[in-house]
C-alpha positions as CSV (number, residue, x, y, z in Angstrom):
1,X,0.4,19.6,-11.8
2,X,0.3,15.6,-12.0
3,X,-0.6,14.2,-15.3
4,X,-4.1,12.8,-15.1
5,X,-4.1,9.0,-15.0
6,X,-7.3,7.9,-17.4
7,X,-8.6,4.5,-15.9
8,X,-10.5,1.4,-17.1
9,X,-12.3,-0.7,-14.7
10,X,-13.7,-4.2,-15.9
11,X,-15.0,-6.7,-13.0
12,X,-18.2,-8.6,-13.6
13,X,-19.0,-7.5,-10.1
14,X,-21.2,-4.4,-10.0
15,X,-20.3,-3.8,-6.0
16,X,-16.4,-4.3,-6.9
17,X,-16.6,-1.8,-9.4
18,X,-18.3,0.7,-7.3
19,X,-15.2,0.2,-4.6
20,X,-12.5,0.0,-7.0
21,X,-14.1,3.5,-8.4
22,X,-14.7,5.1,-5.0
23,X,-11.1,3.8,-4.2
24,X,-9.3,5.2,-7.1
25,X,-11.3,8.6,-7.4
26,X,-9.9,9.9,-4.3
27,X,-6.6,10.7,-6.3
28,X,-6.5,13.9,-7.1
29,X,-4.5,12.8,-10.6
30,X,-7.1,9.2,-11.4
31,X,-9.9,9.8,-13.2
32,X,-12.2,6.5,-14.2
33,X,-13.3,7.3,-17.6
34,X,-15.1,3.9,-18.3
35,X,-16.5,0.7,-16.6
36,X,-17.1,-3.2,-18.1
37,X,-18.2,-6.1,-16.8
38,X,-17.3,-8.7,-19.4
39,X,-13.9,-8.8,-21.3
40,X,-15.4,-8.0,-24.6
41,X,-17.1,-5.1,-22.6
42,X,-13.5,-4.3,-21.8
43,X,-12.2,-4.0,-25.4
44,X,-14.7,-2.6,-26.6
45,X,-14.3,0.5,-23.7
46,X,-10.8,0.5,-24.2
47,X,-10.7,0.8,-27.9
48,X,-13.5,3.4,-27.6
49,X,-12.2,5.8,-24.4
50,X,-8.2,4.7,-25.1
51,X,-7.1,4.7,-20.9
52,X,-3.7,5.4,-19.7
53,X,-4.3,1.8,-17.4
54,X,-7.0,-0.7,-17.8
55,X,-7.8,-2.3,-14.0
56,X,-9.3,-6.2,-15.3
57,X,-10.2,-8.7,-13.0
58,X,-8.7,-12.3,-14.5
59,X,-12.1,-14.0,-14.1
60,X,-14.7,-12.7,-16.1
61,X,-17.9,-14.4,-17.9
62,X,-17.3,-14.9,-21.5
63,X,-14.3,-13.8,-22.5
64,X,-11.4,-13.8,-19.9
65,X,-9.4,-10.8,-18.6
66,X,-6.5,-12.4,-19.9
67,X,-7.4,-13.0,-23.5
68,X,-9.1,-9.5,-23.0
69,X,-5.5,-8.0,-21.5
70,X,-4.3,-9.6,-25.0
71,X,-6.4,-7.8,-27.1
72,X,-5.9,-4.4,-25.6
73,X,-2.3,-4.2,-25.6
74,X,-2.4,-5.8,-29.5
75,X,-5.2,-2.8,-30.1
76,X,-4.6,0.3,-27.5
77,X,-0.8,0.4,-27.7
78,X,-0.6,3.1,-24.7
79,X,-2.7,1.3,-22.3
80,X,-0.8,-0.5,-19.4
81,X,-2.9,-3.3,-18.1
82,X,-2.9,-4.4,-14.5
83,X,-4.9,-8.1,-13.8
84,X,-6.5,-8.0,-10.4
85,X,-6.9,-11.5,-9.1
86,X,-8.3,-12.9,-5.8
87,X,-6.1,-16.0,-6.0
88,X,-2.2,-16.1,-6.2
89,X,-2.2,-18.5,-9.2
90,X,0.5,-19.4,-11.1
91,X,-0.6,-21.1,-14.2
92,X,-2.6,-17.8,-14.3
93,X,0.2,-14.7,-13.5
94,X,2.3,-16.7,-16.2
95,X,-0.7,-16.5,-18.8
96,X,-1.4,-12.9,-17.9
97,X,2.4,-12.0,-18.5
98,X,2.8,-13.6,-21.6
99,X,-0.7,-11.5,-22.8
100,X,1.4,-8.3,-22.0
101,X,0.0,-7.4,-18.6
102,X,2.3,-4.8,-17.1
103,X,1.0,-5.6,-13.6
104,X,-0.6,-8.3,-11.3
105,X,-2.1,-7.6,-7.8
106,X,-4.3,-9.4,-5.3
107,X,-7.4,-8.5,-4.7
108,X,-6.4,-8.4,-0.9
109,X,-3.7,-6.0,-1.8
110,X,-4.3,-2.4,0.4
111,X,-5.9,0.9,-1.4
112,X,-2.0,2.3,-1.1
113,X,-0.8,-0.4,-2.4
114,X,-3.3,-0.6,-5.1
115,X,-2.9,3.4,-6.2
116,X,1.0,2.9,-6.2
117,X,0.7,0.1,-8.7
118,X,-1.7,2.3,-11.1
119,X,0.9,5.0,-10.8
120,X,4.1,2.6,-11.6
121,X,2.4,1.2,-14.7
122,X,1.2,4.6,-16.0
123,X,4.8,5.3,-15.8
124,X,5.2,2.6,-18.1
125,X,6.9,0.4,-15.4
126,X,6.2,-3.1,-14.0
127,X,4.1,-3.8,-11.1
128,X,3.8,-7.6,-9.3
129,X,2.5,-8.3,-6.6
130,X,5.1,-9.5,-3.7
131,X,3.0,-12.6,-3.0
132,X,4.3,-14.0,-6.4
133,X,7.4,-12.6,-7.0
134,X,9.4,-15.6,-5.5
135,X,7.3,-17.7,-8.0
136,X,8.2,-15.5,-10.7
137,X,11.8,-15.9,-10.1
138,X,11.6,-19.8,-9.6
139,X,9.7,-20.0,-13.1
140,X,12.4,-18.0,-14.9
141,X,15.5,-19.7,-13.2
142,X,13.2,-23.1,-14.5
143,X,13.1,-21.7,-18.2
144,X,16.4,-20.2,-17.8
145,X,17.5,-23.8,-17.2
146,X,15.6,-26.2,-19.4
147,X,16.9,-23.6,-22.5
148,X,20.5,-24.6,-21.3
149,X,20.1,-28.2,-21.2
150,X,18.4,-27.6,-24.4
151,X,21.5,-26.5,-25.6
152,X,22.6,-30.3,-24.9
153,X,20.0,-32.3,-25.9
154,X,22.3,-34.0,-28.7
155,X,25.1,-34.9,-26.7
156,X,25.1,-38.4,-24.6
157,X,26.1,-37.9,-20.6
158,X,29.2,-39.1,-21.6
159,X,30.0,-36.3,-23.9
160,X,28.9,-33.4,-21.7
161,X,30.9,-35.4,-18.8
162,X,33.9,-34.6,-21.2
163,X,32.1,-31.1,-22.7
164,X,32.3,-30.2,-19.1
165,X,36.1,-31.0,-18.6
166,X,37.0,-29.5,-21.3
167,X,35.5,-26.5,-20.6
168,X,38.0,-26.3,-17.9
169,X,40.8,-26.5,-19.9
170,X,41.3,-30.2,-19.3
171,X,43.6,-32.0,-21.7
172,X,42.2,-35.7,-23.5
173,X,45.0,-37.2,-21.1
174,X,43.8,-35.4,-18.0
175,X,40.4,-36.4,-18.9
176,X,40.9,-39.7,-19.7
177,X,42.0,-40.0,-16.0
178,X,39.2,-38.3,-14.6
179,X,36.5,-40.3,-16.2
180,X,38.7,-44.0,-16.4
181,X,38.6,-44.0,-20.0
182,X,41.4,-44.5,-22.5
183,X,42.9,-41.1,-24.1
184,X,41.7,-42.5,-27.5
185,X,38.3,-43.1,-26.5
186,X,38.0,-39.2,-24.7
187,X,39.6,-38.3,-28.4
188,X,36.3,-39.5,-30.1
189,X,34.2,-37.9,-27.5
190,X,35.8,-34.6,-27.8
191,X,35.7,-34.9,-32.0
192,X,32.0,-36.1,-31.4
193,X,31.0,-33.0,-29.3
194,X,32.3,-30.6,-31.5
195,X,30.3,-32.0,-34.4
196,X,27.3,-31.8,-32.3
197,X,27.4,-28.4,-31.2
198,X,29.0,-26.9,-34.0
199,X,32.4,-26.1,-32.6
200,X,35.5,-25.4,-34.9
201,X,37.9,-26.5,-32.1
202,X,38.1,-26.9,-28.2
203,X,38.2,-23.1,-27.3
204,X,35.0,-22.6,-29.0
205,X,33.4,-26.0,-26.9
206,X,34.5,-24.5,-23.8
207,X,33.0,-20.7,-24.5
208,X,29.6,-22.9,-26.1
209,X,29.5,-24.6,-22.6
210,X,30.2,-21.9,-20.4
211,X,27.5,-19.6,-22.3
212,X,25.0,-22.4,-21.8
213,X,25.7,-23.3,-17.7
214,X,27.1,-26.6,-18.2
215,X,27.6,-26.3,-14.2
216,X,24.0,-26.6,-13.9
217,X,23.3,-29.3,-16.3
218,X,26.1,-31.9,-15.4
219,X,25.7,-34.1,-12.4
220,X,29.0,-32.9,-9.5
221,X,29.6,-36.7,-9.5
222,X,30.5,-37.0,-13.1
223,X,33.7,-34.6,-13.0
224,X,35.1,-35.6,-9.8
């Protein structure tokens, strides 16, 4: 026999509520064990009936479903949240993510859809809605990115220029060439870099570099 699935709904919308209930009830293994309409009304359920999966709409009087998502995972450690949103909003998927929501789904999303993301988050897996999941990966390769250049910040574009050659085995002669400087003057830049990023020698530079991307923080036209 399925396990029974134990749900929260909170929507500030008595009529949603009712169709979100009616909707979900038809599984044989979902059971809605407690309704809100505010996001302290949402706590306050959750802390008191402990769901498998809380259903919260993101917009809520008072108290958002976001800050309300927070509080619940910080307070019910077994529920799995899932924001329901009529709007695919990125400053607000981002939010609910970082407050520990385990799924995010349009409102216009179908029922099956709907049930199948209850089911994947009482599993204890993740659930996002295809409508933002190209944003989702645009925003990590973005944070992904400004933490590599971080990883830079110190060094002038000269010295990742010559980072960047040296993390392809370049010699200070070789480089010199490449950038039209004098072999001294790459000597200082190399000895520069690796008191920046805390390198012992060039090996350690190049590894540094490569771990951080360097590829995708130096401009192409600077290592032609």
């Amino acid at each position: 026999m399925a396990k029974i699935v134990r749900i929260l709904i909170a929507d500030d919308h008595a009529v949603v509520r009712a169709g979100l209930r009616a909707l979900l009830e038809q599984q044989e293994n979902f059971r809605v064990v407690a309704e809100a309409d505010t996001g302290e009304g949402a706590i306050a359920k959750a802390k008191e009936v402990r769901p498998d999966v809380a259903v919260l709409d993101i917009r809520m009087p008072g108290l958002s479903g976001i800050e309300a998502c927070r509080q619940i995972v910080d307070s019910v450690g077994d529920c799995q949240v899932i924001m329901l949103t009529s709007y695919a909003e990125d400053e607000l998927l981002f939010a609910a993510i970082q407050a520990g929501a385990a799924g995010y789904v349009l409102k216009r999303i179908g029922d099956n859809e709907l049930v199948r993301a209850i089911e994947r988050v009482s599993r204890g897996e993740a659930m996002l809605d295809p409508a933002m999941t190209k944003t989702v990966f645009a925003e990590m390769r973005n944070i992904n990115k400004a933490q590599h250049a971080a990883a830079f910040s110190n060094l002038t574009p000269q010295e990742l220029a010559v980072l960047a050659l040296v993390s392809e085995g370049l010699t200070n002669r070789q480089i010199a060439v490449k950038l039209y400087l004098g072999e001294g003057t790459v000597r200082n830049y190399v000895s520069n870099v690796l008191a920046k990023i805390g390198a012992a020698n060039r090996a350690e530079a190049a590894a540094y570099a490569v771990k951080h991307n360097i590829d995708e923080v130096v401009a192409p036209l600077s290592r032609n």
